[in-house]
N, C-alpha and C positions, 0 to 999 in steps of 0.2 A: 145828493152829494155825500162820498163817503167823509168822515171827519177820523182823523189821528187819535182824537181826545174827545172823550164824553163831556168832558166840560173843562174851564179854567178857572182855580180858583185864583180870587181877587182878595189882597188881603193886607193891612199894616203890617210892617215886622215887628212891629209892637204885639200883636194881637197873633203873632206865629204860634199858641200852643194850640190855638183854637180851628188855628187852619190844620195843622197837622192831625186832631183828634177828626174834625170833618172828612179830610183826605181819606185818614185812613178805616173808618168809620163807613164810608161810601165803596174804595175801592177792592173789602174785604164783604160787602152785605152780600152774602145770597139770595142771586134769582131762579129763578123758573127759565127755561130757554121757551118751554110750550107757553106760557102766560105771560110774560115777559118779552120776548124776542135775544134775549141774553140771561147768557150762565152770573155774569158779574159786569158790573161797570170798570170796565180796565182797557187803557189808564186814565187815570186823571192828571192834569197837568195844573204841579203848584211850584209856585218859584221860589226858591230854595236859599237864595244869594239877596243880598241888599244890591238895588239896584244904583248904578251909574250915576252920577251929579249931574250929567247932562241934562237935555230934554229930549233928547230920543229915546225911545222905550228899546231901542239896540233891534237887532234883525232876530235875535232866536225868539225875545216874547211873540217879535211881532208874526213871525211864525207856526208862535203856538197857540197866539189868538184866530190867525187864517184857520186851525187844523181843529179849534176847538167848536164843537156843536153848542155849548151854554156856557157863559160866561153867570159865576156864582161870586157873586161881592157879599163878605164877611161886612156885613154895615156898624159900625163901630165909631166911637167920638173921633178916636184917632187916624180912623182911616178916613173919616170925611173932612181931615188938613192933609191927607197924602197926595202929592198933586201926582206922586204912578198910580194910583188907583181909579183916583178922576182921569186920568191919560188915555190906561187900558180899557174905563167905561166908553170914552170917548170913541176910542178905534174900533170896538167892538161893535158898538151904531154905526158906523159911517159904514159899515159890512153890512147892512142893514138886518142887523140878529136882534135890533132893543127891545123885540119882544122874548128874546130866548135868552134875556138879564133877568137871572135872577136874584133877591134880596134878601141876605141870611141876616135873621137878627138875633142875636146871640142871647142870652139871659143874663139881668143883673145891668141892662142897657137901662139907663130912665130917658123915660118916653119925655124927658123937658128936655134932652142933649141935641146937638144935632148931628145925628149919625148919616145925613147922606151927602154926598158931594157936588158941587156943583152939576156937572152931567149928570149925575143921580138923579139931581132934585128937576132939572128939564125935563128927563125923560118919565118921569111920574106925573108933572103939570101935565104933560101932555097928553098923558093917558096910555102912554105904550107899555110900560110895567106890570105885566100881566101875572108875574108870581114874585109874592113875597112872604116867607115863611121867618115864622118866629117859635125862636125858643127861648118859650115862656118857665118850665118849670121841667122839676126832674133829669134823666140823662139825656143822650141822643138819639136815643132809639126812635122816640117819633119824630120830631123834626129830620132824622139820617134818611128816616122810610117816607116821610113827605116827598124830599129832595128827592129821593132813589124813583119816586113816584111820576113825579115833574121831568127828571130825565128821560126816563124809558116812554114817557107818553101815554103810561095807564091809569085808573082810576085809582084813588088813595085810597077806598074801602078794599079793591082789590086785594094790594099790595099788605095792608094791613091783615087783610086774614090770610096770606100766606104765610107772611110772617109773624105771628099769632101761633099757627098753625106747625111751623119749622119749630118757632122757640118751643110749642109743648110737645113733640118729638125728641126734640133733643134735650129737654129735664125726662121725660119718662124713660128714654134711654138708661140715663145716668141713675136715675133711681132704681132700675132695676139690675144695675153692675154688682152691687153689694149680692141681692138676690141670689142673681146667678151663682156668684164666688159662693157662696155661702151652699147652696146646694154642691157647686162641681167639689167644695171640700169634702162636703160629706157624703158622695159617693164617690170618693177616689179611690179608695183602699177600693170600695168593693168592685171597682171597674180594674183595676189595679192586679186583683185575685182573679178575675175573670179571664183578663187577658194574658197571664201569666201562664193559667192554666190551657187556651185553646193555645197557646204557643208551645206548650209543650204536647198537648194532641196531634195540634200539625206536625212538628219537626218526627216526634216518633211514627207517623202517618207517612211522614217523606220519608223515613229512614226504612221503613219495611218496606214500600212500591221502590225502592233505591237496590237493597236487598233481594228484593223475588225479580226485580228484571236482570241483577247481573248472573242472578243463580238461572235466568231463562237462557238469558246471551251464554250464561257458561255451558249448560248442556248441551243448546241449541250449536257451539262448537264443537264441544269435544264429540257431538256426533257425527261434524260434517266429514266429509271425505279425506281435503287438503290437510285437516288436522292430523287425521289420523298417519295418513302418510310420511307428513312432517316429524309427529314422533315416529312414526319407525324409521325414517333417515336418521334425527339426532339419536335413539336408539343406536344403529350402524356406529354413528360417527364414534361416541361417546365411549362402544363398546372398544372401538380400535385404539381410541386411548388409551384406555384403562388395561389394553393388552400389552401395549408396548413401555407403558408406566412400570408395569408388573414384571414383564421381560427385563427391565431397565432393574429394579429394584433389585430381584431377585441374582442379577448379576454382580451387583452391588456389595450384596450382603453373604457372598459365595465364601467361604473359611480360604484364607491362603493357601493350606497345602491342597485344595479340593481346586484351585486354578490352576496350580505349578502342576497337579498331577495331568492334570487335561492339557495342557502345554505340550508333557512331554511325550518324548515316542511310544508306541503302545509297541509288544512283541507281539511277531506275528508267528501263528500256527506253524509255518512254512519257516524251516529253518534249511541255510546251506548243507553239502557235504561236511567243508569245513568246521561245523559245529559253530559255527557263527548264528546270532540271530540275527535275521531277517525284520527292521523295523516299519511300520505303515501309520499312519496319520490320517487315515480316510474318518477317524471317529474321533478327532479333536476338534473339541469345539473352542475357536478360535474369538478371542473378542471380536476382534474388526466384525467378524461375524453377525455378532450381536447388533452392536452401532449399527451396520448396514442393514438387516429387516427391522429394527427401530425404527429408522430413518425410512423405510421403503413403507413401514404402515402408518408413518406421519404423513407422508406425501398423497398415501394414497387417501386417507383421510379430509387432507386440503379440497384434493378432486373433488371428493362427495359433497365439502360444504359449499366451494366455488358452482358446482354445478344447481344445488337445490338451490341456491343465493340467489341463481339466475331466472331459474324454474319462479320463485317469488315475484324478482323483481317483472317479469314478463307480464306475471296477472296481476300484479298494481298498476300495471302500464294499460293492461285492457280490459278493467270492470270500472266502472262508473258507482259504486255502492259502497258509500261511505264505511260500513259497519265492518263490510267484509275488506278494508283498506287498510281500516283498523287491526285488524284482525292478522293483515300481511305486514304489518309493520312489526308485530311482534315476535313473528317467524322471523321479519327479519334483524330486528333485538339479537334473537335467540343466535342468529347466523351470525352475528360478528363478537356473540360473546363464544359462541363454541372458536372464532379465528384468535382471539385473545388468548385461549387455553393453549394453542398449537405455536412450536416454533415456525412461525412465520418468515425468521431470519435466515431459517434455513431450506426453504421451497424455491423452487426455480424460477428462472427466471421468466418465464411464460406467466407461471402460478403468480408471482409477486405484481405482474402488468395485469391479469384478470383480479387478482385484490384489491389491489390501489382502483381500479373500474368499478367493482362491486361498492367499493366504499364510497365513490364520490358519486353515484347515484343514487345509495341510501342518502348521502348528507343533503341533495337535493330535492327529497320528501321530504326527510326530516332531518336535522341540524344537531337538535336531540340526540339522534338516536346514536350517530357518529362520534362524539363529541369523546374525547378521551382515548380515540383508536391511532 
């Protein structure tokens, strides 16, 4: 039969400090699960509350005497007048357990009192009382490991050299905590310097393999093919800027009378009979002039970048190789910083539908890269 409770203790409320050191004395001891058949005795059931003025022992004791495996009576002057202690001896025999009553005698008990109780003292005439432990001197430790003995069902020399055994593990433990401290201070500094030093090994160790492989990855591009070509497009593009910038500036900073003179009519070789001259204009350079191959080598410039943008994004779309993904992302960086440089506001309407396209399928690789256009 399984039981709830390893045992129930029986006890006066009088004599409650003794139950509570027992309780707790038993349901903290360390077992053995291999030598024992349990890690700990838990739980144990002690009653807690002064019982009822009735004479029913109420349904939860009687309960926890059904659920309990040994019934342990604190034998005491005062508990053999407690008529619930005689009560619960009582019911606990009629379950027929009066051999698994056991008899705690506390110390400071004189052997002239009468410490058992009527039930008690039956069931001893009778001969069914088959453990009664006394605690004759000293703490609890022997009498706890008696009881812890009687519960589990093992020999008491057992039980005592395990626990024998536990307590001188756990002092030499403790006497060797100073030990230890006392050692780890005095080689702290020096593990201290040690590991200061291979952290600064490693990091400058990670910083040069950091180093030679970006210097490998950078050669190993700026030899590949796609690179090279890519600079010579931005090459193109950059160069067409920088032509119509220049064309732009230098129109700019023309002296006023060097525009009006170009404005005005030039005379031509070819004069009438009348002595009239003859005016021609084929060699004025006109603004609008200007504005319009500005604007015509913007545009054309758009072309180039819209078309490599495409060129890019096609082989992001069909290589599988991370490095080299990498690698098209910053071509295509490079493509929407060269669209940044260009009046954009002023490209067609075609150019403006293939931008707004080129852009929203960089922001779909990367979100980065877009981010500000």
């Amino acid at each position: 039969m399984n039981f709830k409770y390893w045992a129930f203790i029986s006890y006066s409320h009088t004599d409650e400090s003794i139950g509570k050191r027992v309780h707790k004395y038993l349901e903290k001891l360390p077992l053995s699960k291999r030598k024992h058949g349990v890690k700990k005795l838990f739980p144990i059931f002690r009653d807690k509350d002064e019982l009822p003025t009735s004479s029913d022992l109420g349904s939860q004791l009687n309960s926890a005497l059904l659920d309990s495996k040994y019934l342990l009576v604190i034998c005491t002057p005062t508990s053999a007048k407690s008529k619930w202690v005689n009560e619960e001896i009582r019911k606990f025999s009629e379950l027929g357990r009066a051999s698994r009553i056991i008899a705690f005698i506390p110390k400071d008990v004189s052997p002239m009192e009468e410490i058992y109780t009527p039930e008690m003292a039956k069931i001893i005439s009778s001969g069914d009382l088959e453990h009664r432990i006394t605690w004759s001197k000293g703490g609890l430790r022997t009498p706890v490991d008696l009881l812890a003995a009687t519960i589990c069902g093992t020999p008491l020399s057992g039980m005592r050299r395990y626990q024998s055994f536990r307590r001188l593990r756990k002092a030499v433990i403790w006497m060797m905590v100073p030990f230890i401290t006392a050692i780890a201070l005095f080689l702290m500094p020096t593990f201290s310097t040690l590991l200061f030093s291979h952290k600064i090994q490693t990091d400058d160790a990670f910083s040069q393999v950091v180093k030679e492989d970006y210097a490998k990855n950078a050669a190993k591009m700026a030899d590949s093919e796609e690179f090279k070509k890519a600079s010579k497009d931005m090459t193109k593009i950059m160069g067409a800027m920088f032509d119509a910038a220049e064309n732009q500036r230098k129109k700019l900073n023309e002296p006023l009378d060097r525009r009006l003179s170009m404005n005005s009519p030039t005379p031509s070789p070819d004069s009438n009979q009348g002595g009239e001259s003859v005016y021609s204009d084929k060699h004025t350079i006109r603004p609008e002039s200007v504005h319009s191959n500005l604007a015509s080598a913007q545009l054309r410039g758009l072309d180039v970048v819209i078309s490599k943008a495409r060129e890019i994004l096609e082989a992001y779309k069909t290589t599988n190789d991370q490095n080299a993904k990498l690698q098209l992302q910053e071509h295509l960086a490079m493509m929407l910083y060269s669209l940044k440089l260009m009046p954009v506001e002023q490209a067609t309407t075609q150019q403006k539908k293939d931008i707004k396209e080129i852009v929203d399928k960089i922001h779909e690789i990367n979100p980065a890269l877009s981010s500000g256009f």
